[in-house]
N, C-alpha and C positions, 0 to 999 in steps of 0.2 A: 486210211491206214491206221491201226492199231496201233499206240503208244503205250507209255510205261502209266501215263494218267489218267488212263482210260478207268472210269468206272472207280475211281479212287479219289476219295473226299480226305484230301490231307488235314484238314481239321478238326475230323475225329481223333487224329492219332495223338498221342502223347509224345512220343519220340517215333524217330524215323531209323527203321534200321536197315543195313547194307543189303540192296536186292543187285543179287548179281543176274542180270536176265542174260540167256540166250536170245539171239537176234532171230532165231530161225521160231522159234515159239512167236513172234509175232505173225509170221508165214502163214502156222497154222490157226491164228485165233480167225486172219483172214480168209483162208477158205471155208471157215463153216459159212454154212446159211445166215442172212441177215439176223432175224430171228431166235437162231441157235449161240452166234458170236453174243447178243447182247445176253442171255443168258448166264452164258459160260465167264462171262467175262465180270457178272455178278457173282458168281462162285467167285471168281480168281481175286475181285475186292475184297470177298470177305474172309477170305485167307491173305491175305496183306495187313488190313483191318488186326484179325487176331494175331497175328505175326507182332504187329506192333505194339499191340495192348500186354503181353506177353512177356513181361521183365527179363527171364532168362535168353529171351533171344532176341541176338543182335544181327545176326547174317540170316538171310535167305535167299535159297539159290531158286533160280526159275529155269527149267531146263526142259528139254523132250524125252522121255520115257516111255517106251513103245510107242513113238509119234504121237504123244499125248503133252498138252501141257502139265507139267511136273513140280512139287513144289519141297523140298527138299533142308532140313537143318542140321545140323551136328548132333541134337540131342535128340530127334526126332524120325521118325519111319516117312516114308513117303507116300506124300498126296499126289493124286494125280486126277484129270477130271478130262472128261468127253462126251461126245453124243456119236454115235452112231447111225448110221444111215438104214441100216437093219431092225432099227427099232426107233425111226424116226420123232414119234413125240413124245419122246423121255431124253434126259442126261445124265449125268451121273459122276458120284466124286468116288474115286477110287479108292482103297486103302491096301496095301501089306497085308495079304489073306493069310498069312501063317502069325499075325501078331493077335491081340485080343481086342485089336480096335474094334471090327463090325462086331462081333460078339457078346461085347461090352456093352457098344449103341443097343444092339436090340434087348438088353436088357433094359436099359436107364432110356429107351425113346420106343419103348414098342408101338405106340398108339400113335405117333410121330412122324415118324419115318418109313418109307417103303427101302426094303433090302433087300437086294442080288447076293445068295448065297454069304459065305464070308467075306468078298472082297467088296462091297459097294453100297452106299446111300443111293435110291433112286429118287429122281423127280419124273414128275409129269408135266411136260410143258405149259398148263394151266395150273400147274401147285403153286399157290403162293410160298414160300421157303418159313419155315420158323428159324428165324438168324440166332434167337440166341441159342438154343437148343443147336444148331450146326456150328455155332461157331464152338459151342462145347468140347464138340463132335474134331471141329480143326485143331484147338489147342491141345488136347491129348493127344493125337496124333503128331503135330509139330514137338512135344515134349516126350513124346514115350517113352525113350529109354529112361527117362529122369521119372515116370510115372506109373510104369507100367509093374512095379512091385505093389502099386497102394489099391487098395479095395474098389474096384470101377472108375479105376483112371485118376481116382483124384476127382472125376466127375459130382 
């Protein structure tokens, strides 16, 4: 069963801020594939990770959004991340396609990252992840509204 510890090294963190989870988001980390959960479930650390490193944010909501695990702040647009049975060996972290997030990314990570139109970072199930470079990618997007006037995020 999927817990809240999964995949999360509390001793990276500096402070611990208030994660309000939905219990049904643990439902779905469980029916993905063996495989695809440990994955996904490394996105969802390092969105906690950033979350916490993150001065300005103290809450983070964990929720379902289009049956997606969801990751959600006050001052921020929403992440969300899945895989797809349709395109079996890839995932992907979602973003707010009407904001300047992916737009931004494929400016400041083009050689970096692979991207689905404006909403999404793509991985390949065999991509190693560049964390810091993604976690860049989460903090703008957990901060947006607070960053989304400054010249590429603040990035």
């Amino acid at each position: 069963m999927y817990s809240i510890n999964d995949s999360i090294n509390p001793k990276r963190f500096i402070k611990m801020i208030e994660l309000n989870t939905d219990p049904k988001v643990a439902t779905v980390f469980n029916n993905y594939p063996k495989n695809i959960k440990e994955k996904l479930l490394h996105l969802r650390a390092l969105v906690l990770e950033t979350a916490n490193e993150t001065e300005t944010i103290t809450q983070l909501e964990e929720t379902l959004k289009w049956g997606e695990p969801s990751y959600i702040t006050k001052i921020g647009s929403t992440i969300r991340i899945d895989w797809k049975a349709k395109t079996p060996n890839q995932y992907a972290m979602y973003f707010k396609c009407t904001s300047k997030l992916v737009s931004t990314f494929k400016v400041q990570y083009t050689n970096t990252f692979n991207f689905e139109g404006s909403r999404a970072i793509v991985f390949n199930l065999e991509d190693e992840i560049p964390e810091e470079a993604l976690k860049n990618c989460i903090k703008a997007a957990l901060t947006y509204h607070k960053v989304k006037h400054l010249p590429s995020l603040g990035i």
